[in-house]
Kinemage of the C-alpha trace (Angstrom):
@kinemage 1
@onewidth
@group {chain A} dominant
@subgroup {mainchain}
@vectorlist {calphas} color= white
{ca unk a 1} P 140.502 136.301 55.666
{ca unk a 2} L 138.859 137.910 52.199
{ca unk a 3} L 142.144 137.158 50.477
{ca unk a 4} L 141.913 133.351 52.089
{ca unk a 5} L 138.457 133.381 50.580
{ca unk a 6} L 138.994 134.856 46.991
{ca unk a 7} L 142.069 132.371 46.878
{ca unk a 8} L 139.390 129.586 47.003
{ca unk a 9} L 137.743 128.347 44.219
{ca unk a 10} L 134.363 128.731 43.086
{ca unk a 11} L 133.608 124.755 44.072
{ca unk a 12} L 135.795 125.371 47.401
{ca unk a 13} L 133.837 128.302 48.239
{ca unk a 14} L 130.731 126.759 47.656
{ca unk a 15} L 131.969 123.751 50.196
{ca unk a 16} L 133.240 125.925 53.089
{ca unk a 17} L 129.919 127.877 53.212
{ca unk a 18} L 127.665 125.009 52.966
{ca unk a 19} L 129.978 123.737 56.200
{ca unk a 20} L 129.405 126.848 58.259
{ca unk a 21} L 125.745 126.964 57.796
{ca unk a 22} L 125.675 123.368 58.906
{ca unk a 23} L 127.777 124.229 61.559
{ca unk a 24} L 125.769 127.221 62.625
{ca unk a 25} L 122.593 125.157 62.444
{ca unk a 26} L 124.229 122.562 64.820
{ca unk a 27} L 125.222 125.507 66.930
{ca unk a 28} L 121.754 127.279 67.012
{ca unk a 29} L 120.229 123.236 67.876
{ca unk a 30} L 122.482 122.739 70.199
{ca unk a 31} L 122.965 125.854 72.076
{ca unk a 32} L 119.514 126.823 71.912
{ca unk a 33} L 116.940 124.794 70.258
{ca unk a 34} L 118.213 121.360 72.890
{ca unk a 35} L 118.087 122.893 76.105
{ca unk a 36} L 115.028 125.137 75.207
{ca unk a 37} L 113.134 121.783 74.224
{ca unk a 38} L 114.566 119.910 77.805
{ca unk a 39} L 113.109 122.678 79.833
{ca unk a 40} L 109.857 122.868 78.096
{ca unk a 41} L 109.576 119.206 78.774
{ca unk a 42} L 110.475 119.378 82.645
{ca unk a 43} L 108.132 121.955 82.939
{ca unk a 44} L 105.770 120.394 81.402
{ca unk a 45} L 106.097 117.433 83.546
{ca unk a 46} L 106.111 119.618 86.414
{ca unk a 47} L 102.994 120.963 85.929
{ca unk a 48} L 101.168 117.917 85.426
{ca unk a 49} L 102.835 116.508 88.720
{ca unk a 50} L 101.404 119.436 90.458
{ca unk a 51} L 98.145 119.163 89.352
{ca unk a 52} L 97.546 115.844 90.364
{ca unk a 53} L 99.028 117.638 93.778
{ca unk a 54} L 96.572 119.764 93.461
{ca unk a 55} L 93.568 117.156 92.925
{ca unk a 56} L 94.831 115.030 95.964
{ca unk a 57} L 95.084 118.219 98.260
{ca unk a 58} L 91.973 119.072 97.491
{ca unk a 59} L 90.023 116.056 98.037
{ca unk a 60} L 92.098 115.718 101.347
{ca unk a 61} L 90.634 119.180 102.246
{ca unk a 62} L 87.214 117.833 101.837
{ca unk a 63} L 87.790 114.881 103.783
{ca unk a 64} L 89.044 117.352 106.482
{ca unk a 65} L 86.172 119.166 106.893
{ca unk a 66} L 84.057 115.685 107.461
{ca unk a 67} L 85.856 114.869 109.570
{ca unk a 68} L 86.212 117.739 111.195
{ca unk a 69} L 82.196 117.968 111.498
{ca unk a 70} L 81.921 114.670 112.740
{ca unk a 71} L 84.715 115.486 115.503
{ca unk a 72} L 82.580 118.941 116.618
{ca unk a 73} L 79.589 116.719 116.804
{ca unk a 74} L 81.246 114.174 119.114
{ca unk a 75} L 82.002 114.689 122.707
{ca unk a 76} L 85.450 113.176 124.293
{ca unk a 77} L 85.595 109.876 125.540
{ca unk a 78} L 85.779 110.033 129.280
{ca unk a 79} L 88.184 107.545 129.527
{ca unk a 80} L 90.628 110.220 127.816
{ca unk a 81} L 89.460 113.599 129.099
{ca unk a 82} L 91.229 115.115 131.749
{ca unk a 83} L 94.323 113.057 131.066
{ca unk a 84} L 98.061 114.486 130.265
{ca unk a 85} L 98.400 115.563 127.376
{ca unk a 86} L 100.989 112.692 126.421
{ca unk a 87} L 98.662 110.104 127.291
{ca unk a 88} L 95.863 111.818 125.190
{ca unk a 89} L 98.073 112.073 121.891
{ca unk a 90} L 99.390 108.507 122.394
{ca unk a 91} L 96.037 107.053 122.855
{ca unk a 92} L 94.406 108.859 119.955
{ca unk a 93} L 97.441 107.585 117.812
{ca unk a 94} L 97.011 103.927 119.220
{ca unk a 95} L 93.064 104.294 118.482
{ca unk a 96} L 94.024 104.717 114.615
{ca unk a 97} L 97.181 102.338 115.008
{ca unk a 98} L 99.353 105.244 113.947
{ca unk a 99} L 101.450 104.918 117.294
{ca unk a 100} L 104.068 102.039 115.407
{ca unk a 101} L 104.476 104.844 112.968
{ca unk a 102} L 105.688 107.157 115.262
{ca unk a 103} L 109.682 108.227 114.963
{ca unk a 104} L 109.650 110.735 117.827
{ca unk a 105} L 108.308 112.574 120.684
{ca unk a 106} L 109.438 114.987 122.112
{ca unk a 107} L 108.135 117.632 125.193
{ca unk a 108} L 108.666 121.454 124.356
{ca unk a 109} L 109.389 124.073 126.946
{ca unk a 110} L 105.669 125.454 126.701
{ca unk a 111} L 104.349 122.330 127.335
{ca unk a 112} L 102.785 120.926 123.569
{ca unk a 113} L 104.221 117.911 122.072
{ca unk a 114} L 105.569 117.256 119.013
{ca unk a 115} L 105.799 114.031 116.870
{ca unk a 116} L 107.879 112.861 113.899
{ca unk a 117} L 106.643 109.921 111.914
{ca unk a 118} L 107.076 107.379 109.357
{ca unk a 119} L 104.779 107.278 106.367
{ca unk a 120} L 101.556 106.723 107.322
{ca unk a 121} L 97.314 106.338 105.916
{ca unk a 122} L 96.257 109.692 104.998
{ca unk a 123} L 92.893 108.924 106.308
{ca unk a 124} L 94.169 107.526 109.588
{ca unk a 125} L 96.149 110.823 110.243
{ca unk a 126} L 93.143 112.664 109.559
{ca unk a 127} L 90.747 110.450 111.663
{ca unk a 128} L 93.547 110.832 114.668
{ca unk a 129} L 93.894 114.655 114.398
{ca unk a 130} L 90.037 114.814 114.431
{ca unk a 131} L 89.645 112.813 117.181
{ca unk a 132} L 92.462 115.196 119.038
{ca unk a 133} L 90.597 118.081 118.398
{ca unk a 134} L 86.857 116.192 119.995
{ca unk a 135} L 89.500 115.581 123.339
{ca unk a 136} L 90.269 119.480 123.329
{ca unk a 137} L 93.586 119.236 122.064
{ca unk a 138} L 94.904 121.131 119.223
{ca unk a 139} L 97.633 121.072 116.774
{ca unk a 140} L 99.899 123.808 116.611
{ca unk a 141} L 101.681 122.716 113.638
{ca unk a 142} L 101.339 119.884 111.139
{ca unk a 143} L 103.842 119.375 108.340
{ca unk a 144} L 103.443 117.044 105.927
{ca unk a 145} L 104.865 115.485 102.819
{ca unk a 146} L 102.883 112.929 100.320
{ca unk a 147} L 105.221 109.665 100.147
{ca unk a 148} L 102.969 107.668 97.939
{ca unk a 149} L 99.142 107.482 96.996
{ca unk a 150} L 97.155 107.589 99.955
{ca unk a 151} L 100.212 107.989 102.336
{ca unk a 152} L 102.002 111.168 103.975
{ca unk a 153} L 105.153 111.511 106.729
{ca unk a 154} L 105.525 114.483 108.928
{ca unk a 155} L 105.817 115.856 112.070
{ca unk a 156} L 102.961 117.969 114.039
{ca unk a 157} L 102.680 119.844 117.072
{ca unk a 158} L 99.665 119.129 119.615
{ca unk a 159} L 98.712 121.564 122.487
{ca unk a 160} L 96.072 121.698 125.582
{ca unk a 161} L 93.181 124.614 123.714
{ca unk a 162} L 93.584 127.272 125.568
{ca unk a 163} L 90.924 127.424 128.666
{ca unk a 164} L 90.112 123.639 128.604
């Protein structure tokens, strides 16, 4: 290779390193600088995405908690109380006109009930489980994922509170 390179000319010489620094910068851009720059951006991105997450979890925890005092301060309907516990869920879910949203129930071996369903008012879903909770139900589990401002799809789990 140093006898290639002493064979060249001064001009030649001149040429072929002025290539292989280009091609080294394209290199170093390409294998480094490009993706470094892609996954600054995602991440960036990503961050932003979950701090509007954040901000809409948040003030979905403090409309919880209203609701949630409103519900303790209320006593169940009598119509409702004392019912089964799949006529209590599916009347609280017609109440908030949730039940049309409603993908599937189905009856577990200890007795709760759990429900898949479509996307569906934030607000309602809240105004529902509170009103569960006033009829002495409770939910076991709740799993939700935000589909679109305002709007979440899940599943949850609703029980008979223990003693009632």
């Amino acid at each position: 290779m140093k006898t290639w390179w002493m064979q060249l000319a001064a001009r030649e010489r001149r040429l072929v390193a002025l290539g292989a620094a280009v091609l080294a910068a394209g290199l170093v851009y390409a294998l480094i600088w490009h993706p470094l720059q892609q996954v600054i951006t995602r991440d960036q991105t990503l961050v932003v995405q979950q701090r509007a997450d954040l901000a809409w979890m948040q003030q979905a925890a403090l409309r919880l908690r209203a609701l949630q005092s409103q519900a303790g301060r209320q006593t169940p309907p009598p119509a409702i109380a004392g019912q089964p516990l799949r006529a209590m869920l599916d009347a609280a879910l017609r109440a908030q006109g949730l039940d049309s949203a409603v993908d599937e129930r189905a009856e577990a071996e200890d007795g709760s009930i759990r429900v898949t369903f479509k996307p569906v008012p934030f607000d309602a879903l809240l105004r529902c489980l509170a009103g569960l909770q006033a009829e002495g139900l409770q939910v076991q589990t709740l799993d939700l994922d935000r589909v679109g401002a305002g709007q979440v799809q899940g599943s949850l789990q609703v029980t008979h509170v223990a003693g009632s």
